[in-house]
C-alpha positions as CSV (number, residue, x, y, z in Angstrom):
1,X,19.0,-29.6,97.5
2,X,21.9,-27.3,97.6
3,X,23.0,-24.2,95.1
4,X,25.0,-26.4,93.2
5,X,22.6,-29.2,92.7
6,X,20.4,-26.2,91.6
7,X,23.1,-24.9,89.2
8,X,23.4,-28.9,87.9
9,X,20.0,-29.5,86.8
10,X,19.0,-25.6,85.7
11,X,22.1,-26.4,83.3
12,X,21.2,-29.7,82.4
13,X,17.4,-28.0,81.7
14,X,19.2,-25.4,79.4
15,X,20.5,-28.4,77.4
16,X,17.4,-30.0,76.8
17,X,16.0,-26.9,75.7
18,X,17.9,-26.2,73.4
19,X,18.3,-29.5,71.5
20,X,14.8,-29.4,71.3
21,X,14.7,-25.8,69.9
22,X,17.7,-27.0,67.2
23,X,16.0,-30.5,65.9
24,X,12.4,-28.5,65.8
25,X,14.9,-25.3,64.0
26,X,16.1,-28.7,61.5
27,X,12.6,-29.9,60.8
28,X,10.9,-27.0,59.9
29,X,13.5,-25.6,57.8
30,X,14.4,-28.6,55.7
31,X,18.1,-27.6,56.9
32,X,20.5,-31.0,55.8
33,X,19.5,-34.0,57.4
34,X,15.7,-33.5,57.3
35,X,15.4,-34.7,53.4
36,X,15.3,-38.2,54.3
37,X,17.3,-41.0,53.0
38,X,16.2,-41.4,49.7
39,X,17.3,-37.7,48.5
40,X,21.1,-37.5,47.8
41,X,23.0,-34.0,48.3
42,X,25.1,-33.7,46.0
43,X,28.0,-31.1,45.1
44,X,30.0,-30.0,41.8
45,X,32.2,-33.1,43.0
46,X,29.9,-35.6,42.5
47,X,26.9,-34.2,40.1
48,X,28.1,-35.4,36.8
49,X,28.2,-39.1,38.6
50,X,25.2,-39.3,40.3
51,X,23.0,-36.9,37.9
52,X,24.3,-37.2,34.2
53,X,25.8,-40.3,34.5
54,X,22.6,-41.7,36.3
55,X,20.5,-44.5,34.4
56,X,17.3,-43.0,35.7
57,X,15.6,-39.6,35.3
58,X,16.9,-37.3,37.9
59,X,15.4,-34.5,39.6
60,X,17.4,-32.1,40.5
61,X,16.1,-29.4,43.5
62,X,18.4,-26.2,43.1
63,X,17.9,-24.7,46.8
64,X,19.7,-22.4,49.2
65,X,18.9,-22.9,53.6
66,X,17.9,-19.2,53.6
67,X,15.2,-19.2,50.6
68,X,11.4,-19.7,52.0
69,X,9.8,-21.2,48.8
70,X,12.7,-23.6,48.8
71,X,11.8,-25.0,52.6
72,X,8.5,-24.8,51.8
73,X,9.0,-27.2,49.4
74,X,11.5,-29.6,50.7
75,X,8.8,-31.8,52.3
76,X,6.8,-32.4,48.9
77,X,10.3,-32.9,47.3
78,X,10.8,-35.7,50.1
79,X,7.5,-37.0,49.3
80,X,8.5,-37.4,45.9
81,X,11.6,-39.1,46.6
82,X,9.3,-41.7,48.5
83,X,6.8,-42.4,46.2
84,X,8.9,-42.6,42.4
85,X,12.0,-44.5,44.3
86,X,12.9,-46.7,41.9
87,X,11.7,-44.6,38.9
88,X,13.4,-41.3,39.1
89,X,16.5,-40.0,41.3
90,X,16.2,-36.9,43.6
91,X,19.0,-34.9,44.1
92,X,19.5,-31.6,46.1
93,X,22.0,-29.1,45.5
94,X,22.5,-26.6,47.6
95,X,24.0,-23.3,45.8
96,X,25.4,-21.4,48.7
97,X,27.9,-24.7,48.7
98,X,28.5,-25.7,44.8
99,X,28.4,-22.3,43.2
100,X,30.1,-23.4,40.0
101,X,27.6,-25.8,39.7
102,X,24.9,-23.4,40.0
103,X,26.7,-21.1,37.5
104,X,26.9,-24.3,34.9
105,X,23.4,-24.4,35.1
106,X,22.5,-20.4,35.2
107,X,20.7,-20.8,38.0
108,X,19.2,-17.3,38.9
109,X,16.0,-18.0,41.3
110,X,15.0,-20.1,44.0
111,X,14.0,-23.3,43.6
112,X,15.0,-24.3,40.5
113,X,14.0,-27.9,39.7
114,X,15.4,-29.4,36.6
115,X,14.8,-33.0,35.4
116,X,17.3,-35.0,33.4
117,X,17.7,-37.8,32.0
118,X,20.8,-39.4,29.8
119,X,22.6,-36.6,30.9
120,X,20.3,-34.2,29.1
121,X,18.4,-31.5,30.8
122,X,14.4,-32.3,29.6
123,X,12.7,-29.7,31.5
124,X,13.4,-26.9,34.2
125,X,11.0,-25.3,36.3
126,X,11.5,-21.7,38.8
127,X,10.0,-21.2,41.5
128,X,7.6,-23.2,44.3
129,X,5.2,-25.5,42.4
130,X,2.8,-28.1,43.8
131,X,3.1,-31.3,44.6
132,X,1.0,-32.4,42.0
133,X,2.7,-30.0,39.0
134,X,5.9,-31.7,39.9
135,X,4.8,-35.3,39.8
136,X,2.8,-34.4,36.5
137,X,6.4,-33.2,35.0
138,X,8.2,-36.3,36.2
139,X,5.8,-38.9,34.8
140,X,6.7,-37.2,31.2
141,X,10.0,-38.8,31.5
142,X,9.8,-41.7,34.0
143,X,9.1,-44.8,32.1
């Protein structure tokens, strides 16, 4: 092997190095991508659509990519989504991107989770909760 056959594959090293280091980055922060399918992301363009307008109860996670309780959280929240598909909607917003959305809602701490359903907020929670806290809310309105 020659320098530049060297150079080739320490390069080509670096590269697998780093797309390792960005999907485990992704996974463990519950960064975009990592909800899972049956979550929706959703903006101030298409909330009153997919949440008010929605025939099912929707649960909306109010989150922001640099908030700990709200990564802590996103794999329960996914979890959720999973297991009441077909009963209730999960939706995340993310507040950093739909600020007037999070204003409309006076959203002042991370997470906020608020459940609606016809278009009417039932119940709003702050702060991380258990898996089990959150199912207990969401069976109050999924019927």
């Amino acid at each position: 092997m020659n320098k530049r056959d060297n150079i080739i594959l320490a390069c080509a090293a670096l590269f697998v190095v780093g797309a390792a280091v960005v999907l485990l980055r992704v996974t463990l922060s519950g960064e975009a991508g990592s909800a899972g399918p049956l979550i929706e992301h959703v903006s101030g363009y298409n909330f009153d659509d997919t949440v008010l307008k929605s025939e099912l109860p929707v649960l909306v996670d109010f989150w922001a990519e640099w908030c700990p309780p709200c990564r802590k959280l996103t794999p329960i929240i996914t979890d959720i989504a999973s297991e009441t598909e077909g009963m209730v909607k999960v939706v995340k917003v993310n507040v950093d991107e739909a600020r007037p959305l999070a204003e409309r809602y006076n959203i002042r701490v991370l997470p906020t989770l608020i459940i609606f359903k016809y278009g009417t907020e039932m119940e709003r929670t702050v702060g991380f909760l258990p898996r089990d806290s959150i199912l207990a809310l969401l069976k109050k309105y999924a019927s």
